[in-house]
KOLVOTOR-943730 format. One record per residue: residue number from 0; x, y, z of N, C-alpha, C in turn; residue in three letters. Coordinates in Angstrom, 1 decimal. Each point is the difference from the previous one (the first is absolute). Layout:
<sites>
kegu, nxx, nyy, nzz, caxx, cayy, cazz, cxx, cyy, czz, kolvex
NUM, X, Y, Z, X, Y, Z, X, Y, Z, ALA
...
</sites>
This chain:
<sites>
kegu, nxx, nyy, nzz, caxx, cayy, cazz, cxx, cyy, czz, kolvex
0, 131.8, 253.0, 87.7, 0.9, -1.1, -0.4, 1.4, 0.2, 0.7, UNK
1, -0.1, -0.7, 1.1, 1.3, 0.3, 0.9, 1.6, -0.4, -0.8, UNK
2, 0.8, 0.7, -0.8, 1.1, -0.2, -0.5, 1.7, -0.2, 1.0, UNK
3, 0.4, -1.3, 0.3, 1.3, 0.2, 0.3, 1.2, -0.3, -0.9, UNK
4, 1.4, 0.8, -0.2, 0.5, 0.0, -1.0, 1.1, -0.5, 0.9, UNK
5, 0.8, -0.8, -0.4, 1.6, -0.4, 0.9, 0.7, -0.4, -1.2, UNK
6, 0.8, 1.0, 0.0, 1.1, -0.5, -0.6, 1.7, -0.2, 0.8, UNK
7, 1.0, -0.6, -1.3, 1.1, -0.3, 1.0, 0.7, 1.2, 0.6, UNK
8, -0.6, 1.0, -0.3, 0.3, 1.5, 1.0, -0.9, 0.1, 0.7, UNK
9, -1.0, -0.7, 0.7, -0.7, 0.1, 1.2, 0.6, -0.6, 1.3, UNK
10, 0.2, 1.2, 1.0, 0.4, -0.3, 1.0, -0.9, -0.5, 0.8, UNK
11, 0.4, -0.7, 1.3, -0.9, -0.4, 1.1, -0.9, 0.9, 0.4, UNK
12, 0.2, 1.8, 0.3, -1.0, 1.2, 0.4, -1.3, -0.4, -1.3, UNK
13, 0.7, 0.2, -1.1, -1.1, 0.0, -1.4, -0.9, -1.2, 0.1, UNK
14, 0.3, -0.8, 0.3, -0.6, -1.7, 0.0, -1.0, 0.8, 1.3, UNK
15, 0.5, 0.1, 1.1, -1.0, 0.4, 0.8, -1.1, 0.6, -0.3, UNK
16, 0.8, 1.3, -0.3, -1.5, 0.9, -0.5, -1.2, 0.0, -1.3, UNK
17, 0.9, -1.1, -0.9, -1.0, -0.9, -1.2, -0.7, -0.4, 0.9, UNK
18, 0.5, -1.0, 0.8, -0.8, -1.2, 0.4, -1.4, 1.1, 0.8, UNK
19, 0.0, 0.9, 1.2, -0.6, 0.5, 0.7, -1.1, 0.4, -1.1, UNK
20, 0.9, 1.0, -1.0, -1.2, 0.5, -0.8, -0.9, -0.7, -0.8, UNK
21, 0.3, -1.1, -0.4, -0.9, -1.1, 0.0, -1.2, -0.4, 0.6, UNK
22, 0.7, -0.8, 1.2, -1.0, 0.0, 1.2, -0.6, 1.2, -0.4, UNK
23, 0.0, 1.0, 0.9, -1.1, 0.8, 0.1, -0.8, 0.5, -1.2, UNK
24, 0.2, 0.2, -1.2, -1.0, -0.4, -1.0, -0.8, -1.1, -0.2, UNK
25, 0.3, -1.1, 0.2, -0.4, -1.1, 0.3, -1.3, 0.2, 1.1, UNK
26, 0.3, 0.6, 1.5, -0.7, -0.2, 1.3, -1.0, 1.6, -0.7, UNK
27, 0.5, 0.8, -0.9, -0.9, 1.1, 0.0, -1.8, -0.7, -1.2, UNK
28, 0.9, -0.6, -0.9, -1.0, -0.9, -1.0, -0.9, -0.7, 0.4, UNK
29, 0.0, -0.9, 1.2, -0.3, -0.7, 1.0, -1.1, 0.6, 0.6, UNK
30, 0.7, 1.5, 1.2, -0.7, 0.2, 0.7, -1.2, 0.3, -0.4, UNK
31, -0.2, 0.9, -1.2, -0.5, 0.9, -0.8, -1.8, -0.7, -0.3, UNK
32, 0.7, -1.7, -0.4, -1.3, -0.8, -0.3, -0.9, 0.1, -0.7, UNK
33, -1.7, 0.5, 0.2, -0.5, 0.0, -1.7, -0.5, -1.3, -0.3, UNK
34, -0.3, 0.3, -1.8, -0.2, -1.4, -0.3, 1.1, -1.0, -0.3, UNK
35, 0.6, -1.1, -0.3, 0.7, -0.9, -0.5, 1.3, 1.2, -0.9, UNK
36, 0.9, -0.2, 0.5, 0.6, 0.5, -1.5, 1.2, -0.9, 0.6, UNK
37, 1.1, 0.2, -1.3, 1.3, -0.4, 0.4, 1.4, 0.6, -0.6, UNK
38, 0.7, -0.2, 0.3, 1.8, 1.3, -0.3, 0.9, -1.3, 0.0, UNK
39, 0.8, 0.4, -0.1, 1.3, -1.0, -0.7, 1.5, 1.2, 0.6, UNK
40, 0.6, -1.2, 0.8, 1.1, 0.5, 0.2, 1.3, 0.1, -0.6, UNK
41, 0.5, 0.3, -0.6, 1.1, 0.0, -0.9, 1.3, 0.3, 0.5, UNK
42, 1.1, -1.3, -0.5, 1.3, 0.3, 1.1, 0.9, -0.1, -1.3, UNK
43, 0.9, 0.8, -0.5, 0.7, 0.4, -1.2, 1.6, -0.1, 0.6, UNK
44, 0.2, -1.0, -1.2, 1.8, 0.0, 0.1, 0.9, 1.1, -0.3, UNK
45, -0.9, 0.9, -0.7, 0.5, 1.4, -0.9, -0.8, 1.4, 0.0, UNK
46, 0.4, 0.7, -0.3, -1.0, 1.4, -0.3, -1.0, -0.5, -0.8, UNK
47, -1.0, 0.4, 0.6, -1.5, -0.3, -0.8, 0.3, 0.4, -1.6, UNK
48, 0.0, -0.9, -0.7, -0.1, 0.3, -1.3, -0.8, -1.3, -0.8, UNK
49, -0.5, -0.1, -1.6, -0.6, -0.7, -0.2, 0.9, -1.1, -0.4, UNK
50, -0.7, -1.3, 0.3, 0.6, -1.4, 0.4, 1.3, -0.1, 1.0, UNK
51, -0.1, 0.3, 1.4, 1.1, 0.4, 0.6, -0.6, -1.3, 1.1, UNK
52, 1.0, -0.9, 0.5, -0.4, -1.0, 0.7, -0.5, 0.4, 1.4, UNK
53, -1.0, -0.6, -0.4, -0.8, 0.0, 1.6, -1.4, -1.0, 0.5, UNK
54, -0.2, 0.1, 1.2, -0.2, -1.1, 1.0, -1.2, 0.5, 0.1, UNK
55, -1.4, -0.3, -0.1, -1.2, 0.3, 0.5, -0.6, -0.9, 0.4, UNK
56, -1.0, 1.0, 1.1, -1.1, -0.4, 0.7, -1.5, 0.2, -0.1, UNK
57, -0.4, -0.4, -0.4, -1.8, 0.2, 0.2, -0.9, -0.2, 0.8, UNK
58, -0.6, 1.0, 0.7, -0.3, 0.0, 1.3, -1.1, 1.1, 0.1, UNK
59, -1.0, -0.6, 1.0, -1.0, 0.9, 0.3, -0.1, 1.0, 1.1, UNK
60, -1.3, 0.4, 0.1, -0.2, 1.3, 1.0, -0.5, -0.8, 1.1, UNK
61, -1.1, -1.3, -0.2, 0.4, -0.9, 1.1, 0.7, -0.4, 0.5, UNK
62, 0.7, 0.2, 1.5, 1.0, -0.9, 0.6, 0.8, -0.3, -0.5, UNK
63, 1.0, 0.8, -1.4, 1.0, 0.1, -0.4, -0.2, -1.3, -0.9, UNK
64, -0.8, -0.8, -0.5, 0.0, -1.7, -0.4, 0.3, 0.5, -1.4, UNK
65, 1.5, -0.8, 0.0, 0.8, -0.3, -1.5, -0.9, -1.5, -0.3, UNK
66, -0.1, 0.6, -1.4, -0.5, -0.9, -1.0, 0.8, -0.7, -0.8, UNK
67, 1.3, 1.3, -0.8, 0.5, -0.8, -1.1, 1.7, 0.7, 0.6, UNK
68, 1.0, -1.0, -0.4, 1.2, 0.8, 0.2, 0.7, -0.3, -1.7, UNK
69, 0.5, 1.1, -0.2, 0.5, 0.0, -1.9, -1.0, -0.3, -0.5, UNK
70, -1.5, 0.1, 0.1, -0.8, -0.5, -0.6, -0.6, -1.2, -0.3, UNK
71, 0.6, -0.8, 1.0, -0.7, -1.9, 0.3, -0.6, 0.4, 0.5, UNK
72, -0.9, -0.8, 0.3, -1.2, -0.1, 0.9, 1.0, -0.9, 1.3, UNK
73, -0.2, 0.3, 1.0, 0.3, -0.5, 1.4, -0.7, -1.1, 1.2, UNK
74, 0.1, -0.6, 0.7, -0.6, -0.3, 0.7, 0.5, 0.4, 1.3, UNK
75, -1.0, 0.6, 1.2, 0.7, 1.0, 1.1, -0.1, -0.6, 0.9, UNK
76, 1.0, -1.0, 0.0, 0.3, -0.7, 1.4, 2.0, -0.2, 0.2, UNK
77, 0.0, -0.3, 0.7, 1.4, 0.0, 0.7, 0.5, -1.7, 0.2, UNK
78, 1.1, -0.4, -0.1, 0.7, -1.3, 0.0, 0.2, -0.4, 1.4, UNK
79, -0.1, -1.2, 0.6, 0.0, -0.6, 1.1, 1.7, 0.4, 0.8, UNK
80, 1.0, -0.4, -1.0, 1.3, 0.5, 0.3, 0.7, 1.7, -0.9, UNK
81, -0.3, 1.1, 1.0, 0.3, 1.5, -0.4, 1.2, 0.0, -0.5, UNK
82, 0.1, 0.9, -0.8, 1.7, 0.5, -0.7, 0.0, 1.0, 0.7, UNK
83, 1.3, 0.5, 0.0, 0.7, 1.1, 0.5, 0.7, 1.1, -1.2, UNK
84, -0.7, 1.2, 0.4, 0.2, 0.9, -0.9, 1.5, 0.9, 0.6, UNK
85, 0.6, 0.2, -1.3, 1.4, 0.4, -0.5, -0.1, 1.7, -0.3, UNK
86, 0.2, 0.8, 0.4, 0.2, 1.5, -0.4, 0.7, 0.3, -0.9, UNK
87, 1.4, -1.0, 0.3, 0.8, 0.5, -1.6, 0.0, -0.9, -1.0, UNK
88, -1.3, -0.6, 0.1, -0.6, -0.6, -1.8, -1.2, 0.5, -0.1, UNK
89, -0.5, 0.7, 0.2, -1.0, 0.8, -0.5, 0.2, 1.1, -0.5, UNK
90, -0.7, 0.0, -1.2, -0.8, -0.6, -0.6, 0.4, -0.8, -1.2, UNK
91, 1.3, -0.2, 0.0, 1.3, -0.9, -1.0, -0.7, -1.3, 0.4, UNK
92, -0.5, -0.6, 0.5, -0.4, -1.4, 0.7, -1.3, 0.1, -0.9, UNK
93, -0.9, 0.5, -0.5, -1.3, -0.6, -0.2, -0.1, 0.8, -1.0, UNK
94, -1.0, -1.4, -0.8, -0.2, 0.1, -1.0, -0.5, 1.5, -1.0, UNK
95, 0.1, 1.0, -1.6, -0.7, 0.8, 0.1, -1.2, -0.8, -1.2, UNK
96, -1.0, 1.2, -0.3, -1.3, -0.7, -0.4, 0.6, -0.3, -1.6, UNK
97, -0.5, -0.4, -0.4, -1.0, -1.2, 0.3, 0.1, -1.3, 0.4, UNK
98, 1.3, 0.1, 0.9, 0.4, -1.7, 0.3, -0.9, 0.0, 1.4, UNK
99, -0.5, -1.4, 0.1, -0.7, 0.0, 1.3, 1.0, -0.7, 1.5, UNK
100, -0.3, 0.7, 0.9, 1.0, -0.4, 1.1, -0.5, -1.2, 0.6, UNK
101, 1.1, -0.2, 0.8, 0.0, -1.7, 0.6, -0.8, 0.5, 1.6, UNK
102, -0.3, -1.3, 0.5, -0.7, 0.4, 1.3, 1.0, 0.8, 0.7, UNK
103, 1.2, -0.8, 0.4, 0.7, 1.0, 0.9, -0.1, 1.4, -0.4, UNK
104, 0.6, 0.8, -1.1, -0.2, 0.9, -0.5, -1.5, 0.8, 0.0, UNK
105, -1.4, -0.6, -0.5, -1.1, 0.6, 0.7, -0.1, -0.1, 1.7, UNK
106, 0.4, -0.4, 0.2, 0.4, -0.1, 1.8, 0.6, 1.2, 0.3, UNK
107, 0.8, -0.1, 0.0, 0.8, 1.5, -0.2, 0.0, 1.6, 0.0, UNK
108, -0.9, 0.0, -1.3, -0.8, 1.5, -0.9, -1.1, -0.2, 0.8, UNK
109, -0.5, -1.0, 0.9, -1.5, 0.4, 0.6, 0.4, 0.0, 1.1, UNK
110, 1.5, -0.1, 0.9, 0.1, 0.7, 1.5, 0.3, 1.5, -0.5, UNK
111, 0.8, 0.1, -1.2, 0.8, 1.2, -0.3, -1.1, 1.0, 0.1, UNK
112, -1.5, -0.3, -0.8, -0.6, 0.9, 0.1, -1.1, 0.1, 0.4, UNK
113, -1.0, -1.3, 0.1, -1.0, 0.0, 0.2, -0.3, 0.4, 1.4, UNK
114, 0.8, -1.6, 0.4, 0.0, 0.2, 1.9, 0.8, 1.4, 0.8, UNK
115, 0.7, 0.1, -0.8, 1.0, 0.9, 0.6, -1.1, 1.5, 0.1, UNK
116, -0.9, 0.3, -1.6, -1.0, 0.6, 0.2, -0.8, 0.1, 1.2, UNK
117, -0.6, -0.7, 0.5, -0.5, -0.7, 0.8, 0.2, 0.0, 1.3, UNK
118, 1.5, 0.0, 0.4, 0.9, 0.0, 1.6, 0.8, 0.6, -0.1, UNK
119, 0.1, 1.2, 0.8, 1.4, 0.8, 0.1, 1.3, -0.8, 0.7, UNK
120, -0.4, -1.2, 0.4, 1.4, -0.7, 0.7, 0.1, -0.7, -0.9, UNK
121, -0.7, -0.6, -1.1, 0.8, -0.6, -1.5, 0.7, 0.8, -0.4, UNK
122, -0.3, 1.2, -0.2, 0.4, 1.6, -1.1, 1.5, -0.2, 0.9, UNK
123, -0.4, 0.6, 1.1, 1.6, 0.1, 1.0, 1.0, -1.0, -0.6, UNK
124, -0.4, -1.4, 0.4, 1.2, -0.9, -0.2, 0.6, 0.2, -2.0, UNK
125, -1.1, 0.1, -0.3, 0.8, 0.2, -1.5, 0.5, 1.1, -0.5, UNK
126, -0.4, 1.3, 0.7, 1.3, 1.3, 0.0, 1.4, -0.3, 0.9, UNK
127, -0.2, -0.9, 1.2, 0.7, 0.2, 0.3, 1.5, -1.2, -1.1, UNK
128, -0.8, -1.1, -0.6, 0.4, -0.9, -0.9, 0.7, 1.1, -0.9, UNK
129, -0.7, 1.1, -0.6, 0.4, 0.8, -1.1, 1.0, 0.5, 0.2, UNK
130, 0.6, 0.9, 1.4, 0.5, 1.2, 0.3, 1.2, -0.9, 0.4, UNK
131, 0.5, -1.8, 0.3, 1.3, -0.3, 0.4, 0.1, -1.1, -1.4, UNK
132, -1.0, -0.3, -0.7, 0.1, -0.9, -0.8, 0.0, -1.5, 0.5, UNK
133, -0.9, -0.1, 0.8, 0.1, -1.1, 1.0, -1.3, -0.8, -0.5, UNK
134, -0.7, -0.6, 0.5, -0.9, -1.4, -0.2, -1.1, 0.3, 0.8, UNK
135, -0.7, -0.6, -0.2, -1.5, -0.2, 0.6, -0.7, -1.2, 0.0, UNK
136, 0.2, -0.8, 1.2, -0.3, -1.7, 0.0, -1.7, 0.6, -0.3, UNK
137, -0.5, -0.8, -0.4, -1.6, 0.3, -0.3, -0.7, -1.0, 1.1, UNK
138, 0.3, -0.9, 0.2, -0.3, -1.3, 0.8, -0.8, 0.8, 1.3, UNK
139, 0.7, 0.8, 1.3, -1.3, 0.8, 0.8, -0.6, 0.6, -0.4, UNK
140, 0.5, 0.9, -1.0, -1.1, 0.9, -0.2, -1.0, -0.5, -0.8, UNK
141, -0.2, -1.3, -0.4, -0.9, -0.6, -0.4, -1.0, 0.1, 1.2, UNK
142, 0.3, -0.2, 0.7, -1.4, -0.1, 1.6, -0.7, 1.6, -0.1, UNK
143, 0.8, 1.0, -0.9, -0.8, 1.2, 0.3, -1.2, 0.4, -0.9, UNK
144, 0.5, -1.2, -1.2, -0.8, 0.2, -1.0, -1.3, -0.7, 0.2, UNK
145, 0.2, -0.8, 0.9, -1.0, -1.4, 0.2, -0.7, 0.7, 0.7, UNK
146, 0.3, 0.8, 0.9, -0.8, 1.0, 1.1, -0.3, 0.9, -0.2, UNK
147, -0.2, 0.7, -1.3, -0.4, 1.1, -0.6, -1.2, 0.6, 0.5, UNK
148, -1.1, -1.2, -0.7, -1.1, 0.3, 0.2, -0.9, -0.1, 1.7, UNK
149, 0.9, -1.0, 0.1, -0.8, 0.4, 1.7, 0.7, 1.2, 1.2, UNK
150, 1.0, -0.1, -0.4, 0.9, 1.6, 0.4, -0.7, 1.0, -0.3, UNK
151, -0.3, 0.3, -1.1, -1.4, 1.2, -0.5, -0.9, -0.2, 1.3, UNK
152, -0.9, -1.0, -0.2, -1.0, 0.0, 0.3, 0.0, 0.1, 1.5, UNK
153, 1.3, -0.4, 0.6, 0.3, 0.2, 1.3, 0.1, 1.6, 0.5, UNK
154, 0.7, 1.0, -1.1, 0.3, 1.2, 0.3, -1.3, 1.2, -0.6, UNK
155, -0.5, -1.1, -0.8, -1.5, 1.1, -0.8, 0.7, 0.9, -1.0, UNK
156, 0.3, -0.9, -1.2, 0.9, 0.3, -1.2, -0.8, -0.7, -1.1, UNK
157, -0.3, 0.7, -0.7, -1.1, -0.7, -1.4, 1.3, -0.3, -0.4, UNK
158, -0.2, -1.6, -0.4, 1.1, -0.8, -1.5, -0.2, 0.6, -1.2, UNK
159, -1.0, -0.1, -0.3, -0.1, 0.5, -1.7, 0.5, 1.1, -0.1, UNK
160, -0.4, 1.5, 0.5, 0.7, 1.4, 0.5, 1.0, 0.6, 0.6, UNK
161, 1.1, -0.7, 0.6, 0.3, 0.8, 1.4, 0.6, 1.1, -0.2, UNK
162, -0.2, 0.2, 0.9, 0.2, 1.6, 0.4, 1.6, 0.5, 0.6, UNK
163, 0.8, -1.2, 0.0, 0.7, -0.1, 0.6, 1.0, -1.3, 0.0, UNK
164, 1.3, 0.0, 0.0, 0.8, -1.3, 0.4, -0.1, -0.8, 1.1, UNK
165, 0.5, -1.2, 0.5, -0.4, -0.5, 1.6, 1.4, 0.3, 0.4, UNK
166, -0.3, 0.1, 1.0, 1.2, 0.5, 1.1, 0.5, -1.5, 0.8, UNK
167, 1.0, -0.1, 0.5, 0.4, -0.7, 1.1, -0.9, -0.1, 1.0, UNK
168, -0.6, 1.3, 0.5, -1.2, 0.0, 0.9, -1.3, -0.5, -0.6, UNK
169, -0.4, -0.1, -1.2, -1.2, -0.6, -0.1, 0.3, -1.6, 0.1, UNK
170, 1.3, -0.2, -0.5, 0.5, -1.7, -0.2, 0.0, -0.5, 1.7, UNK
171, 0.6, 0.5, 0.9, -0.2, -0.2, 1.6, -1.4, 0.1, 0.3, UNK
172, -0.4, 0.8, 0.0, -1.6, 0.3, 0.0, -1.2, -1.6, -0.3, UNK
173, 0.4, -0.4, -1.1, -0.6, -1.7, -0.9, 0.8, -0.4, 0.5, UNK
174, 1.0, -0.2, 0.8, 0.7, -1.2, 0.1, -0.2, -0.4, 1.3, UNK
175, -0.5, 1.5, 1.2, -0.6, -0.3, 1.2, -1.1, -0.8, 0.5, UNK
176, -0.8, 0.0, -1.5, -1.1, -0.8, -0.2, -0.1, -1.7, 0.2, UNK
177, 1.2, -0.1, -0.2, 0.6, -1.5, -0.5, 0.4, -0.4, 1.5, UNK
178, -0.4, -1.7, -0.5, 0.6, -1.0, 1.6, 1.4, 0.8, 0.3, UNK
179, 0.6, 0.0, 0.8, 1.0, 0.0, 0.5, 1.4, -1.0, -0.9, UNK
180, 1.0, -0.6, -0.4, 1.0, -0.5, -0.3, -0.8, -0.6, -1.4, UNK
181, -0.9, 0.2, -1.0, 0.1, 0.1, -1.2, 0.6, 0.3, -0.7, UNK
182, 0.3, -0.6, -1.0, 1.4, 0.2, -0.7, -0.6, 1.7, -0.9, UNK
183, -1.2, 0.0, -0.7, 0.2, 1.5, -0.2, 0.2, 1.1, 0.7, UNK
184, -0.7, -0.2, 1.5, 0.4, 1.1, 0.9, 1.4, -0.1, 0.6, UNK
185, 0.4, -0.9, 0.1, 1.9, -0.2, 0.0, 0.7, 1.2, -1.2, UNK
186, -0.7, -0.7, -1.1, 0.8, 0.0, -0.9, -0.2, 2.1, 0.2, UNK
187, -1.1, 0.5, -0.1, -0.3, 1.4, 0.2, 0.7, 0.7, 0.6, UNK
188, -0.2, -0.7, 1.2, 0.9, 0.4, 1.3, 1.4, 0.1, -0.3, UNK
189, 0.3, -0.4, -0.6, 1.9, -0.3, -0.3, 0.4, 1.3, -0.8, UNK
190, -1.4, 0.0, -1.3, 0.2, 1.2, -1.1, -0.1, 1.1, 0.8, UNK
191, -0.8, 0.1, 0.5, -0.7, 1.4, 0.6, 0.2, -0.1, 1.6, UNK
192, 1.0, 0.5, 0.6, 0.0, -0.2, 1.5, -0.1, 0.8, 0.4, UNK
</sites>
């Protein structure tokens, strides 16, 4: 049960190393595989104590797929127009359980962790978000999420398992695949040069 705790004495290094340690519990639960199971991520405004507000996630060993966030039931898709995530409103910005969050806000918690799980150049952009307290337009890196699965399949990366984050090189790699002046392979090409 991957725990991150921030409080208003957490610095930008601390926020880092929550957030990392996360991920990689996350990517170790994952790789691990097995039958069906699932863990819940837990992001705490305070020292872990009983009834201390906090933000969860429900999520499997498959392909990292969040089910419930605070305990709603979800639906895992992404909005036509992206929000842009804020470093220094997190996790003051969203809701804790049991209130259920708004799309933007599930938008948000699933680049923070799912995808970011997922792509080490999502992870990048949101340490680097952490470490100046800066933003993270979501809007490109939507094209990396959309390219997930065939990026895998391009570099020989099981979805359900991996074994590993995608790199910039696997995202060039799928995007070589692609017509030439496509806007996803534009758009790649721009992220990852």
């Amino acid at each position: 049960m991957p725990n991150w705790v921030i409080t208003e004495h957490s610095n930008p290094q601390d926020k880092v190393v929550g957030y990392q340690n996360v991920l990689q519990a996350m990517r170790t639960f994952v790789r691990t595989g097995g039958a069906l199971a699932w863990d819940m991520i837990n992001v705490y405004r305070a020292p872990i104590v009983p009834n201390a507000p906090v933000t969860t996630l429900h999520f499997a060993n498959n392909n990292f797929q969040v089910d419930q966030i605070n305990g709603n039931v979800i639906n895992y898709n992404y909005p036509a127009n992206m929000p842009t995530f804020y470093a220094s409103t997190f996790p003051d910005a969203f809701p804790v359980a049991p209130t259920a969050v708004d799309q933007s806000q599930k938008t948000q918690l699933l680049f923070l962790f799912v995808e970011a799980a997922r792509s080490q150049v999502i992870q990048d952009k949101f340490e680097a978000a952490f470490k100046s307290s800066g933003q993270v337009p979501l809007t490109d890196l939507a094209v990396l999420a959309k390219c997930y699965d065939h990026t895998c399949q391009t570099v020989g990366i099981n979805t359900a398992h991996p074994q590993r984050p995608l790199t910039c090189a696997d995202y060039r790699r799928y995007a070589a695949t692609l017509p030439e002046r496509t806007p996803d392979r534009v758009t790649i090409e721009r992220i990852c040069p």
